[in-house]
C-alpha positions, 0 to 999 in steps of 0.5 A: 497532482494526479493518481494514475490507475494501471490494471493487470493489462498494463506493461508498466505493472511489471516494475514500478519505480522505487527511488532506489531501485525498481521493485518487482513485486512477488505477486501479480498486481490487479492494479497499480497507482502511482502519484506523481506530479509534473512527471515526478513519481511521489508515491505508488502502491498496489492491490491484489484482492483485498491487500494493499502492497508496497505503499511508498511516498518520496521522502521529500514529500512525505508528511504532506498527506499523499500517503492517504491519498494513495491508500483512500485510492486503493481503499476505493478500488478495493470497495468497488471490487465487493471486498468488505476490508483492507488489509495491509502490512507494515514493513519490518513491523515498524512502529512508526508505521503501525501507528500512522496505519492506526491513524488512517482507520486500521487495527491490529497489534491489540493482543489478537493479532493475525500473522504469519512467520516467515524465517526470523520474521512475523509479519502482522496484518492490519485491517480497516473496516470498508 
């Protein structure tokens, strides 16, 4: 199992492929990963700046740490880059996510919160300290 790095550069940055649907992002990736084993897509995310977007793991193979190895890839990459933080945003809010965020070393949602609306929306930022 191996972690595939795709930068700007790279036509397949311009979809990646969701089990449902290819998603195409609203900003332009720096850099794409992608998990996959013996050809299968496991899970993928991308980065711009200092901003981990769209981290994804199949459902079959949720629960088996590969989430982490994604986000300690960009988590790396993003260091690399002279950024002191990550930061995310869990999506829709989910709780669930919010605490496995948590786990992995991110904060927010203490009160002092950094958001932003977005029509019936808040969205809240996580961060980790680098």
């Amino acid at each position: 199992m191996k972690i595939k790095l795709y930068n700007k550069t790279n036509q397949r940055v311009r979809s990646i492929i969701n089990w449902k649907k290819t998603y195409h992002p609203i900003v332009d990736p720096e850099v794409v990963f992608k998990l996959r084993n013996k050809g299968e897509l496991i899970g993928s995310c991308y980065i711009v700046k200092d901003f981990i977007y769209s981290l994804v793991v199949n459902p079959k193979y949720r629960k088996n740490g590969y989430g982490r190895k994604l986000l300690s890839a960009a988590e790396k990459t993003i260091k690399k880059n002279g950024f002191k933080k990550a930061k995310l945003i869990p999506q829709d809010n989910e709780p669930k996510l919010r605490k496995y965020y948590s786990s992995c070393g991110y904060f927010g949602f203490n009160g002092n919160e950094i958001g932003y609306e977005e029509e019936d929306k808040t969205w809240w930022i996580m961060e980790k300290e680098l």
